[in-house]
C-alpha positions in Angstrom: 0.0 0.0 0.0 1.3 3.8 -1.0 2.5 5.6 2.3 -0.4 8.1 0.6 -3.2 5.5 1.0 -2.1 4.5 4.7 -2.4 8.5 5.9 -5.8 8.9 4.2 -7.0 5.8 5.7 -5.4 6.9 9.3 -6.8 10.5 8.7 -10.3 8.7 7.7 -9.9 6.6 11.1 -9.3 10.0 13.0 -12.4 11.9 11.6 -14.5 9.1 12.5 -13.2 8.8 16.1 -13.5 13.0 16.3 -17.2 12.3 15.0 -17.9 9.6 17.4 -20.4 10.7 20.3 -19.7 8.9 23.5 -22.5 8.6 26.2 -22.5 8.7 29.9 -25.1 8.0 32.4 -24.2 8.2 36.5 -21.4 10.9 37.4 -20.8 9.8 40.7 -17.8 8.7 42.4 -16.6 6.4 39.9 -18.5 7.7 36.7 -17.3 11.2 37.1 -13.6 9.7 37.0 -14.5 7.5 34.2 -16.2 10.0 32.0 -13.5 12.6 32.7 -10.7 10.4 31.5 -12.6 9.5 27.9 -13.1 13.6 27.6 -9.9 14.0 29.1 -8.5 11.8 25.9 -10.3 14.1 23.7 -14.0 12.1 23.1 -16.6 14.1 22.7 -19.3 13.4 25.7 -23.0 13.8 26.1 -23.8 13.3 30.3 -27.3 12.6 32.1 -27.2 12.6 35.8 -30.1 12.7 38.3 -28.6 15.7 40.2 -27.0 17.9 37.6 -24.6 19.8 39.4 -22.4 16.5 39.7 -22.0 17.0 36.2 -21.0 20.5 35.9 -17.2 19.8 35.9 -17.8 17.8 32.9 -20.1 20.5 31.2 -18.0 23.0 31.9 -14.8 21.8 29.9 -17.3 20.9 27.0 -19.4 18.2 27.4 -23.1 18.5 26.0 -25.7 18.1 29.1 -28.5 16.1 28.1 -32.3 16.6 29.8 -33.3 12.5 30.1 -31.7 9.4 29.4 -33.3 9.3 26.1 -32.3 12.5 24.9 -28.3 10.5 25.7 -29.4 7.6 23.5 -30.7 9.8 21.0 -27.4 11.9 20.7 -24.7 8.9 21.4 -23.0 6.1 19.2 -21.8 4.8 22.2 -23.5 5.0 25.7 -21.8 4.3 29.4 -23.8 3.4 32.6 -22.5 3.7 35.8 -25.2 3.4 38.3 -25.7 2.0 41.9 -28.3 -0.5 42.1 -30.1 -2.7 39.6 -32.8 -0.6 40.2 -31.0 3.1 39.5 -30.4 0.5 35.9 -34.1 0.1 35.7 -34.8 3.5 36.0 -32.5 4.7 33.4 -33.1 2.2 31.0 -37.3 2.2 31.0 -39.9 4.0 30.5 -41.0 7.5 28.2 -38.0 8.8 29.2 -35.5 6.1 29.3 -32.6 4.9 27.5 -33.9 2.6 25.1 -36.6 4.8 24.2 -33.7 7.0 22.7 -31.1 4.1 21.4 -30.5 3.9 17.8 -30.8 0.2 16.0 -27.3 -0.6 16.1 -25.5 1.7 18.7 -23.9 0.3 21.8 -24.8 0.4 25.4 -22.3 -0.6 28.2 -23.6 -1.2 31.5 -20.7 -1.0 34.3 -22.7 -1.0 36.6 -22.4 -3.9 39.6 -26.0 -5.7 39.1 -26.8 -9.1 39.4 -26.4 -11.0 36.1 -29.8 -12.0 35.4 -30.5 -8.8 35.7 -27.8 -7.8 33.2 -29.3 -11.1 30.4 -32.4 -9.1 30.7 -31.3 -5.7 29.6 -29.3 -7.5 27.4 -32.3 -8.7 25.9 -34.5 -5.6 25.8 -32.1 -4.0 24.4 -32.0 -6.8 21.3 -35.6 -6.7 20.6 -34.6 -2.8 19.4 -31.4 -3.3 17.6 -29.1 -2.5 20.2 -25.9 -4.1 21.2 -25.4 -4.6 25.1 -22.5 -5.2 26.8 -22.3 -5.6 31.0 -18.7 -4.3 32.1 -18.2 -3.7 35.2 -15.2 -2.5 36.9 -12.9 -3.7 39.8 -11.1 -0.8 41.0 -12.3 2.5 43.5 -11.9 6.2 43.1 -7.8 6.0 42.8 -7.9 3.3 39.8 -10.7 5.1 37.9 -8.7 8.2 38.2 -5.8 6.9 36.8 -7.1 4.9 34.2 -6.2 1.5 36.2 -9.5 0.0 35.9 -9.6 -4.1 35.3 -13.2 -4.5 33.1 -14.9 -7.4 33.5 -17.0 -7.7 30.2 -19.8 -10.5 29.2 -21.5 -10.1 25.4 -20.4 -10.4 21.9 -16.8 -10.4 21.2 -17.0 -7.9 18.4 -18.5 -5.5 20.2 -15.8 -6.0 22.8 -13.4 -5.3 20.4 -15.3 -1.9 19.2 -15.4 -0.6 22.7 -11.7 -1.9 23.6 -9.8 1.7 22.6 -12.4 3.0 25.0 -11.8 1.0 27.9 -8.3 1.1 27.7 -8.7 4.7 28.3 -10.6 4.2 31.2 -8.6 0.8 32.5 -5.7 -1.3 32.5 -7.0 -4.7 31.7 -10.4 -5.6 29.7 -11.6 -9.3 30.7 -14.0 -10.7 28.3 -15.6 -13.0 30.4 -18.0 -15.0 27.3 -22.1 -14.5 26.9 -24.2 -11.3 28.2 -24.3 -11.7 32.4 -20.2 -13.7 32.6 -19.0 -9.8 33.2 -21.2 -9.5 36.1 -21.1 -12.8 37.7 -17.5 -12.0 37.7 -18.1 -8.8 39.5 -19.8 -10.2 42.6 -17.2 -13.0 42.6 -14.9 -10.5 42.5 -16.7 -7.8 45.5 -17.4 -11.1 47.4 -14.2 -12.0 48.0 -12.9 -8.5 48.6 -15.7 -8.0 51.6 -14.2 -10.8 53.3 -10.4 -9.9 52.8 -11.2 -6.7 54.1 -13.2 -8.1 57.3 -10.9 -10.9 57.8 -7.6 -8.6 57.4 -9.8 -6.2 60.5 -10.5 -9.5 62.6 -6.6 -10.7 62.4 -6.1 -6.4 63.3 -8.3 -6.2 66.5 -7.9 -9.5 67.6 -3.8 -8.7 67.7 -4.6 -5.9 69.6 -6.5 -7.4 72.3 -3.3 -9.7 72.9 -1.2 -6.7 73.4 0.4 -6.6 69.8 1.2 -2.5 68.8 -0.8 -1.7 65.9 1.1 -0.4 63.3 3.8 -3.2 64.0 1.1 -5.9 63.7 -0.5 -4.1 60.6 3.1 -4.3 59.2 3.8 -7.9 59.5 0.6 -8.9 58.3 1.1 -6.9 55.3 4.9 -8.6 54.4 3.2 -12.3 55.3 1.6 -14.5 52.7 -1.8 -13.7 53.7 -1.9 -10.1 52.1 -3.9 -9.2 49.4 -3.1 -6.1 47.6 -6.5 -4.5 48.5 -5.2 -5.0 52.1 -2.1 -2.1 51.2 -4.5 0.1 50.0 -6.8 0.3 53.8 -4.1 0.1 55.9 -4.0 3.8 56.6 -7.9 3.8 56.6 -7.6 1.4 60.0 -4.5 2.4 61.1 -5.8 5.9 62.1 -9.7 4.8 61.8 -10.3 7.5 59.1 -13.3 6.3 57.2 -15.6 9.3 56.4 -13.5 10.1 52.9 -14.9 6.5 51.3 -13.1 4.8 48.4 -15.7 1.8 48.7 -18.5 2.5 51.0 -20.1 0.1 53.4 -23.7 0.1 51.5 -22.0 -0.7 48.3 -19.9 -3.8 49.4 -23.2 -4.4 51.5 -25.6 -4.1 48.5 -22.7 -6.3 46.1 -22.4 -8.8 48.9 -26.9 -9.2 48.7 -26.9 -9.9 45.1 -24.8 -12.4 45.4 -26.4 -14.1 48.0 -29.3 -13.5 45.8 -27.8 -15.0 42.6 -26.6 -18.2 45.0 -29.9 -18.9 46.2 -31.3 -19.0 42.5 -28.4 -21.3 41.7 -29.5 -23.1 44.9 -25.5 -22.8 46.1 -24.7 -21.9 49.7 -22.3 -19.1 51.2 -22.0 -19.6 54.6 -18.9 -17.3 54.7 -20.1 -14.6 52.5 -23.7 -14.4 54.3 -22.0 -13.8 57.8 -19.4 -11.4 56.3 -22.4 -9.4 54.7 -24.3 -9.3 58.2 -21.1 -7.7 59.7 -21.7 -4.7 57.4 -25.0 -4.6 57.4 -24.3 -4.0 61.8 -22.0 -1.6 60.3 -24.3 0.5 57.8 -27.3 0.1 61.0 -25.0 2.5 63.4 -25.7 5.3 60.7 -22.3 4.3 58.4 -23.3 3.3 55.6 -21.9 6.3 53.3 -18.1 5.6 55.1 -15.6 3.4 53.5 -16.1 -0.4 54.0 -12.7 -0.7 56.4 -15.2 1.1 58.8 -15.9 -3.1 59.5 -12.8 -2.7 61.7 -14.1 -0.5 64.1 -17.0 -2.9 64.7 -14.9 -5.9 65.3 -12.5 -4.1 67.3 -15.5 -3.1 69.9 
């Protein structure tokens, strides 16, 4: 091929990628790190969030604010969800005013949000009977990974529209999983937040229990942390329980609380027992009934250590 015919297909690449209108749904926490790193890589961005002003940062270095969900679909080639519960999906995706109201026949919607994955087969579904490619991607990572672009994507649908979303999750992330079929990315998520709850309550335990035996804290926080037992999550809360700070959350207990219920959720339809999980999950749900449920999830310590 002429060197000619490789810069007009490059430039033809470029103009389409400039053209390209990405959508976002859910600036919170996470999505307003997300979304700011695909405008931050020059996208062009079209947001929707309940309360507006969580969006403003994004408006005001040029992203279009749209009115309803629909309005997003209408406008977007490819549309981002980052919501909380299966239900903040539900509201976004139904209705006059919802998402696939405004989807076009073959655009692409990309749910990261953590939902159970029947629920995530269903929307995948709805979203067929119109045209419209689905995708469930969730993350593993908190505030500092989705500000650095260090996500790891856990993604279950077709693997060509993996591959067409890929340049945009490698924006946001450092590792895209394709798990297989529509649901896989999401059952991998609440494997994933399972585990993590009890790392994080078991690493607490192992802390206040030292203590009570008259080990120093930082000392015994420091050992466990060079041992075999440490998982890297563990590096990242040490401060958090080392000086109980846990008002600035990176995780917060109603999340890994809410993450922890849909699995036992999804295990009871799969008639599969967690005995480990279930007793984990009433730990923080003690946790988010003492009024601290919006503080990081290492607030767990604090409970075991009274």
């Amino acid at each position: 091929m002429l060197a000619m015919d490789v810069f007009l297909l490059k430039r033809e690449f470029c103009e389409k990628r400039r053209q390209q209108m990405i959508g976002f749904i859910g600036i919170g926490i996470m999505g307003s790190r997300m979304a700011g790193r695909l405008q931050n890589a020059g996208e062009s961005l079209v947001v929707y969030n309940r309360t507006k002003s969580k969006a403003n940062p994004l408006i005001e270095k040029g992203a279009k604010w749209a009115e309803s969900p629909r309005t997003v679909g209408e406008q977007a080639d490819i549309i981002f969800t980052m919501l909380a519960t299966p239900q903040a999906v539900d509201a976004v995706a139904y209705g006059e005013d919802g998402l696939l109201n405004g989807l076009k026949p073959g655009s692409l919607w990309v749910d990261s949000s953590t939902i159970n994955p029947a629920h995530s087969i269903k929307l995948a579904q709805a979203a067929s009977d119109k045209g419209i490619h689905f995708l469930d991607a969730p993350v593993a990572g908190s505030t500092a990974p989705a500000e650095n672009g260090e996500l790891i994507f856990f993604v279950g649908g077709d693997a060509k529209d993996v591959e067409t979303v890929r340049p945009l999750l490698n924006i946001m992330g450092k590792s895209v999983q394709h798990k297989g079929a529509n649901g896989s990315g999401t059952a991998m998520k609440l494997v994933n937040n399972l585990m993590l709850g009890q790392t994080v309550a078991a690493f607490s335990e192992a802390v206040a229990f030292g203590e009570s035996l008259g080990l120093e804290k930082e000392a015994l926080i420091q050992s466990l942390l060079s041992g075999p037992t440490a998982a890297p999550i563990l590096h990242f809360k040490q401060k958090k329980i080392m000086d109980q700070d846990f008002e600035n959350a990176d995780f917060k207990v109603s999340s890994i609380y809410k993450d922890m219920e849909l699995a036992s959720e999804e295990a009871y339809a799969h008639n599969f027992a967690l005995p480990i999980s279930n007793l984990v999950k009433s730990l923080y749900g003690l946790v988010k009934q003492q009024g601290e449920g919006e503080y990081d999830f290492a607030a767990i310590y604090a409970l075991l250590k009274k």
